[in-house]
C-alpha positions as CSV (number, residue, x, y, z in Angstrom):
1,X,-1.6,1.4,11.2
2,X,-4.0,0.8,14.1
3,X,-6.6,1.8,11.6
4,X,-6.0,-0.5,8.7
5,X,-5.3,-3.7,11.4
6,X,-8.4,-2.7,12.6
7,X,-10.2,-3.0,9.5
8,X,-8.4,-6.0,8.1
9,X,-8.9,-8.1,11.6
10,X,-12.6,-7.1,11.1
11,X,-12.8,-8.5,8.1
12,X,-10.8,-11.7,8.9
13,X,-8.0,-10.6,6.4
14,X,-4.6,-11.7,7.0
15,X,-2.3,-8.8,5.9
16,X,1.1,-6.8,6.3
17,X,0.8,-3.3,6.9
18,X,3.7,-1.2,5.9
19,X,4.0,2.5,7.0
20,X,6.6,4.4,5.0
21,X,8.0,8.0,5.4
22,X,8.6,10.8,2.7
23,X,11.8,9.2,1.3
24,X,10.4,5.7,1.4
25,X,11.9,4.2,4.5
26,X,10.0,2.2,6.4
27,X,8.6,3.0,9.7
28,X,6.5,0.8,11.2
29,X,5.6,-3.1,10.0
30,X,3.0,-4.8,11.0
31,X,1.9,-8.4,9.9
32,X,-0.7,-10.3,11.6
33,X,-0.7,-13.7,12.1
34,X,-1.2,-16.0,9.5
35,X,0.1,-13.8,6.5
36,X,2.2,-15.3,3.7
37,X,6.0,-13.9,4.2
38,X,6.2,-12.5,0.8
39,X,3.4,-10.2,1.4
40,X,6.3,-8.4,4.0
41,X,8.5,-7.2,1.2
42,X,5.0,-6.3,-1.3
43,X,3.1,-4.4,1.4
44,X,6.5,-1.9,1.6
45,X,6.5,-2.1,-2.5
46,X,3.0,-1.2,-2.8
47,X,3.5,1.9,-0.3
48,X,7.6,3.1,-1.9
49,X,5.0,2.8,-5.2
50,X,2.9,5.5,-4.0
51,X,5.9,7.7,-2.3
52,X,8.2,7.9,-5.2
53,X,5.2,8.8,-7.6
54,X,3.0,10.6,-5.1
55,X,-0.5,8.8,-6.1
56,X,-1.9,5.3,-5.1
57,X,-0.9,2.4,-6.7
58,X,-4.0,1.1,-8.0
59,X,-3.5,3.7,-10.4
60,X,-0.4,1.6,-12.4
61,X,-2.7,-1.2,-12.0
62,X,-5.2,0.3,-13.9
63,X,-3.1,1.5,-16.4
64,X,-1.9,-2.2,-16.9
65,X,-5.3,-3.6,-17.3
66,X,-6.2,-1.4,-19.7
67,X,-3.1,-2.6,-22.2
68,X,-0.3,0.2,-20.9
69,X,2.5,-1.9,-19.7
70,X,5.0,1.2,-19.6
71,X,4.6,1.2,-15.8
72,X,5.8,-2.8,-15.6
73,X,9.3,-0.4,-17.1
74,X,9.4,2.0,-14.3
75,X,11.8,2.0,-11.6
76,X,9.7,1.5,-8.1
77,X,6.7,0.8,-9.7
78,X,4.4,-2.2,-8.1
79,X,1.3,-2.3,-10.5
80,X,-1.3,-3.5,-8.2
81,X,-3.8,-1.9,-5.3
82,X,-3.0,-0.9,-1.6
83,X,-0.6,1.4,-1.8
84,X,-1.9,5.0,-0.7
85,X,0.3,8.2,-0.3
86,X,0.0,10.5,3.2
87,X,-0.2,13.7,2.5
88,X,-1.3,16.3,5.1
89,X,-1.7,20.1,4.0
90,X,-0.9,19.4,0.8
91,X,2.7,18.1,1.6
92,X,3.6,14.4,1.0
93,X,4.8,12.8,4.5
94,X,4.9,9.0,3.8
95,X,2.8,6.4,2.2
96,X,1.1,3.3,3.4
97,X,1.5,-0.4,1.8
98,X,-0.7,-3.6,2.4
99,X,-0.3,-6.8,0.9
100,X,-2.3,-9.8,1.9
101,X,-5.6,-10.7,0.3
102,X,-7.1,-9.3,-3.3
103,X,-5.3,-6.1,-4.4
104,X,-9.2,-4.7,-3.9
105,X,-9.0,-5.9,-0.5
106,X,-5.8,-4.7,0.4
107,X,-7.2,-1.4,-1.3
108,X,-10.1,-1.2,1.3
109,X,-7.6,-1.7,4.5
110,X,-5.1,1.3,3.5
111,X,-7.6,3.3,3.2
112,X,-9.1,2.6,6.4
113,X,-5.5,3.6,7.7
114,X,-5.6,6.6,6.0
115,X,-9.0,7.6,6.7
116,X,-8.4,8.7,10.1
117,X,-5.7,11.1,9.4
């Protein structure tokens, strides 16, 4: 989280950071100053995205831009950039979710956070 704060403050981007565990409860929110409230409950969406299907959630994105709207049907899906999965030797241990500028951008800052792992 310090990670991803880091590189959002950097970059002047206001943002929630949502850190999430294996089963997709939330462990540590952080939103800095300025952020819209509803990016709260999408930063946590973006990362329970990439827990319960163990793979970023640009990747639903992608596959919605390109015409495949059978994610939009999917239970805990969130079809848009900055969610990341943690996964350390292989196992999944958590996810992390940002929400607060361009789906790119919010891209860029969770993988700052996950970068230093």
């Amino acid at each position: 989280a310090d990670a991803a704060e880091a590189k959002a403050k950097a970059e002047n981007w206001n943002v929630v950071i949502a850190i999430l565990d294996e089963g997709g409860h939330l462990i540590l929110l952080r939103r800095v100053d300025g952020v819209q409230i509803g990016s709260i409950e999408l930063a946590q969406t973006k990362a329970k995205t990439a827990v319960y299907y163990k793979r970023p959630s640009k990747i639903f994105e992608d596959q919605v831009t390109q015409g495949n709207n059978r994610p939009l049907t999917m239970p805990h899906v969130f079809a848009s950039e900055g969610g990341v999965p943690i996964i350390k030797d292989g196992v999944m241990i958590g996810a992390i979710g940002v929400s607060g500028v361009t789906s790119i951008q919010d891209g860029i800052i969770a993988a700052a956070g996950l970068a230093v792992l």
